[in-house]
N, C-alpha and C positions, 0 to 999 in steps of 0.2 A: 501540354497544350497541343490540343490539332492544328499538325500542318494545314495548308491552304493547297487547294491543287497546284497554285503559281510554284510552291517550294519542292511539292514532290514531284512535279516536274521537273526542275533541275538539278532536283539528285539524280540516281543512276532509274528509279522507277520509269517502266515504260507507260504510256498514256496512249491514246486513242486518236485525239487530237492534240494538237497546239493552243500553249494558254491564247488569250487575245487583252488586249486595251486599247483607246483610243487617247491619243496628246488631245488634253484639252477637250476631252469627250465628257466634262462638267462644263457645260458654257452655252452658248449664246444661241445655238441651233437649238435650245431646248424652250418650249414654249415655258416650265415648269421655272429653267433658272430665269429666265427674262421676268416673270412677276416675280419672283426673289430678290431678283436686283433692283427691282424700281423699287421695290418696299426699303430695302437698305439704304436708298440714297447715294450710295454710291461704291466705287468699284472697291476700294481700299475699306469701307466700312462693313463690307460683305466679308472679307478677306479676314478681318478685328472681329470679328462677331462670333465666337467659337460654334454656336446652337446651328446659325444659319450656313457658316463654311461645310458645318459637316452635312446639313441637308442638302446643301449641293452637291457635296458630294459623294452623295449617295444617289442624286436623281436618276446618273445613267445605269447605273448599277439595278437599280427595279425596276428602269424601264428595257436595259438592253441585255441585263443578264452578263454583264463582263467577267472576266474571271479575278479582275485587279480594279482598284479603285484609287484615286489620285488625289491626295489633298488637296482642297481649293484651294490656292493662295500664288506670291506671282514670285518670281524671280526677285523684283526687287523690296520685297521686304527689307533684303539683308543690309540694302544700303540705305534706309530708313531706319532701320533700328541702330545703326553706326551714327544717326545724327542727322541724315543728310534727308531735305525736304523730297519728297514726292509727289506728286499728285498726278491723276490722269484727265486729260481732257475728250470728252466725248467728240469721237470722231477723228482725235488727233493723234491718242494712243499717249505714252508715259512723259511725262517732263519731269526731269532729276535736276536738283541744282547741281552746282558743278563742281567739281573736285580737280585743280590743277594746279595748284600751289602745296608748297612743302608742309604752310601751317593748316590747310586745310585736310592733306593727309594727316599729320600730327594730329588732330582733334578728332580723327575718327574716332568714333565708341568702339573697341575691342568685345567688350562684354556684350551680346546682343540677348541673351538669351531673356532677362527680366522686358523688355519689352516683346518679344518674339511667344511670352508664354499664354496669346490667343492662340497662335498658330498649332502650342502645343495641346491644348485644352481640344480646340478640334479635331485635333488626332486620336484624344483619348475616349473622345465622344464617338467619334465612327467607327473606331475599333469595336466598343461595345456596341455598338449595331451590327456591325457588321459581320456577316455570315464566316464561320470560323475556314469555313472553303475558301473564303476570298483573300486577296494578299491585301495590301496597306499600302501604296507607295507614297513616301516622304520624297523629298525633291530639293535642290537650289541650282542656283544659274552656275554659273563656271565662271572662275574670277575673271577670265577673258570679256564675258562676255553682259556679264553686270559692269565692269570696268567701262565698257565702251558706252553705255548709259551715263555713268556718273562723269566720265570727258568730255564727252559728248553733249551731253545736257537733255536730249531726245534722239529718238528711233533716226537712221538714216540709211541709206543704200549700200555704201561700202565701208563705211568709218573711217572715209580718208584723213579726216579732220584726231582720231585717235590714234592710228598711226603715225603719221606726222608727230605728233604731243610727246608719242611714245618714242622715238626717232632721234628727236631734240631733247628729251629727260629721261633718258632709258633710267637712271637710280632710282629715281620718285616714281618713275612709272612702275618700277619693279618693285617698290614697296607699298605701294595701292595695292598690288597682285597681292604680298604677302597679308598684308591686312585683311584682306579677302580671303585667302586661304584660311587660316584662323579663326576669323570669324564663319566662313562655311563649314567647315570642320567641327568646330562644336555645335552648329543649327543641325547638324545631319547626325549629328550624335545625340542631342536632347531630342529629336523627332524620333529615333530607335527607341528611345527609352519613354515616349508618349503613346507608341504602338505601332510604329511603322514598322514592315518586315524587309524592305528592299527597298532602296533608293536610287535616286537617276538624277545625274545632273548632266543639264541642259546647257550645250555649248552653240547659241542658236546663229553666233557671228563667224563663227573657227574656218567658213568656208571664203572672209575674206584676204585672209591671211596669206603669204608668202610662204615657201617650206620653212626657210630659217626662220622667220615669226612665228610659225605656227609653234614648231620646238619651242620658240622661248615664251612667246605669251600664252599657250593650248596645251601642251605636252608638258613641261615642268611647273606651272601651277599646278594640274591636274594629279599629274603624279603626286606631287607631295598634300594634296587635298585628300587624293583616294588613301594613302600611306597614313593618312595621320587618322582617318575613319576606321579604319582595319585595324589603327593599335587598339582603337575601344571595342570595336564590333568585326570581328575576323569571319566569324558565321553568316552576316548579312550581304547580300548579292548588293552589286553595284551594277548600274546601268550608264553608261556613256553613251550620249550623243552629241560627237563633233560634226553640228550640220554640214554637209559641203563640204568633207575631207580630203573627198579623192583620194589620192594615191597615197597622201598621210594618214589615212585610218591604218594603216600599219603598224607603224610606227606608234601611233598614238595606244591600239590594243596593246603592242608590244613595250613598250615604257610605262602606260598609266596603270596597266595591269588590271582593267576593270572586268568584272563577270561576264557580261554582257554586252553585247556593242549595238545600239541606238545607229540606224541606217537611212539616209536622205533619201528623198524618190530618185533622185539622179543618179545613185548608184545601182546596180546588179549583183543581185543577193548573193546570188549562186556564184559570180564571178568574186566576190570580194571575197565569199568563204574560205574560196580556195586561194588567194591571194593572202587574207589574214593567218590561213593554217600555214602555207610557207613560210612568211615573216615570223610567228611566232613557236612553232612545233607542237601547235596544240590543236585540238578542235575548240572553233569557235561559236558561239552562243550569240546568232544577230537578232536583233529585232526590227522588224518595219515591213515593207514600205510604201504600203498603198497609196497612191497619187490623190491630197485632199482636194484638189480642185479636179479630180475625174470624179471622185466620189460625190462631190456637190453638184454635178451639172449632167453626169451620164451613169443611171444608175446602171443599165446593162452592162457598160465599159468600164465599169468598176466591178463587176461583178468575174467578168472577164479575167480581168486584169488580176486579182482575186485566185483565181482558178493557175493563173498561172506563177503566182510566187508559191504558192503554197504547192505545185507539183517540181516548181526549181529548188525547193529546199525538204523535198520529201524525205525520209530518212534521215534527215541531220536534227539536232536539237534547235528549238527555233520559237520567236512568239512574235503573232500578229501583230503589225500594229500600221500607223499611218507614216509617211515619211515627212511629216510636220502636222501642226495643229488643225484637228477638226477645223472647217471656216463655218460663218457663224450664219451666211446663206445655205447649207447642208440640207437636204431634205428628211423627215424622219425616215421616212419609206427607204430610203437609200441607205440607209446605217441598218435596220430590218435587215433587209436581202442581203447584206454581208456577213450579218450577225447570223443569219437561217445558214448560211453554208457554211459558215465557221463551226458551229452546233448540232 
């Protein structure tokens, strides 16, 4: 089977440029996915619809020439397919029922995968579209950070309301974690075997954590998340991103042991290089971090901006990408002129 340029690039082969993807660069700046989504009815039925996830995601991919394409689908699938209600409200973003009693973790579904086999069907669908040059990435949230949805109930600014929970039931709240490990563990395993070549889980709260929290609820799910993927798939690249690490992205490269390390706009590429090469003794493999809200409002200052990660990490192995999700005001023009000098 031919490699993708994503793979041969992170063997030892030299490249010319750097691969590139966008978080979230199947979505909502796209005029193409917006009449996809009104036709589906809704966000979760887009998501179940294995013919339409994979059109989606493939939109940016022929329109911007990426080198990686990102299955449509969201984080919390996995606590959906555990039993637990979902639904999104337009404009208000995810509402989870809630998980904070011991029989309501006890009734989690461990098995997800018989419910989760839209997600896999889409997989198997874009694969065979998809250009043998281009990687696949399969995806789940980080038990941290789907946890804080399912305590929570909805999106919030620092989860002081999940800490706390977590604070006063640290047992229960550590076996939410493991329930969640387990069950992501096998979703990132049966996505390997529908046609993903690389996956990345998204740790998009880790930045509001404490050091000692972050170790217990960020750094030891994850490790044994990442550990228990590599008994099945030891060949396939893992991507972490703990948004908002700071000075714990160290720590976190150095314990979770992932391939690749997923980088915030608030960090310094070049400065955390050499920061994650001391903590750990290796050269590291970052990705990120172009500023999505420069990129939606100031195309020259993202173009800028642009010019200069990519001369701070010249020489080192490296792939573009944003330091959070496309927003869904982005202008096409503006994703253009990024994609023209990445190419």
């Amino acid at each position: 089977m031919q490699q993708s340029y994503f793979q041969t690039y992170l063997s030892n082969a030299q490249h010319k440029r750097n691969p590139f993807w966008f978080m979230r660069q199947a979505g909502r700046y796209l005029p193409e996915y917006r009449a996809l989504r009104e036709k589906a009815g809704s966000f979760l039925n887009l998501c179940y619809n294995p013919e339409q996830a994979a059109e989606v995601t493939l939109q940016p991919i022929q329109r911007f020439n990426m080198d990686a394409a990102i299955i449509f689908s969201d984080i919390l699938v996995i606590p959906n397919a555990m039993g637990v209600e979902v639904r999104f409200e337009e404009g208000e973003g995810p509402r989870v029922q809630t998980v904070r009693t011991a029989e309501s973790v006890q009734k989690l579904n461990s098995n997800v995968i018989p419910f989760l086999k839209p997600v896999f069907e889409a997989l198997r669908i874009t694969r065979e579209k998809l250009s043998p040059e281009k990687s696949l990435i399969g995806f789940c949230g980080s038990p941290w950070t789907v946890a804080c949805y399912m305590v929570e109930g909805k999106g919030s600014r620092d989860y002081e309301g999940v800490r706390s929970f977590a604070a006063q039931n640290p047992q229960l709240f550590q076996k939410l974690l493991d329930r969640l490990v387990e069950a992501s563990a096998h979703y990132l395993c049966e996505q390997v075997k529908a046609g993903a070549d690389i996956v990345q889980v998204f740790d998009s709260w880790a930045g509001v954590l404490s050091p000692e929290e972050f170790r217990c609820y960020v750094i030891e799910p994850n490790r044994k998340l990442v550990k228990a993927f590599k008994q099945q798939h030891p060949d396939i690249p893992v991507i972490g991103f703990p948004r908002n690490a700071g000075f714990n992205y160290g720590d976190y490269a150095s314990d979770v042991a992932v391939d690749i390390l997923g980088v915030d706009t608030q960090t310094p590429l070049a400065e955390l290089h050499h920061y994650v090469q001391a903590k750990t003794g290796k050269q590291a493999i970052l990705q990120g971090n172009l500023d999505p809200v420069l990129l939606a409002n100031d195309k020259q200052g993202a173009v800028e901006q642009t010019k200069r990660i990519l001369e701070s990490m010249e020489g080192k192995k490296f792939i573009f990408n944003l330091g959070h999700g496309i927003l869904k005001t982005t202008p096409i023009e503006n994703v253009e002129a990024i994609v023209k000098l990445l190419t």
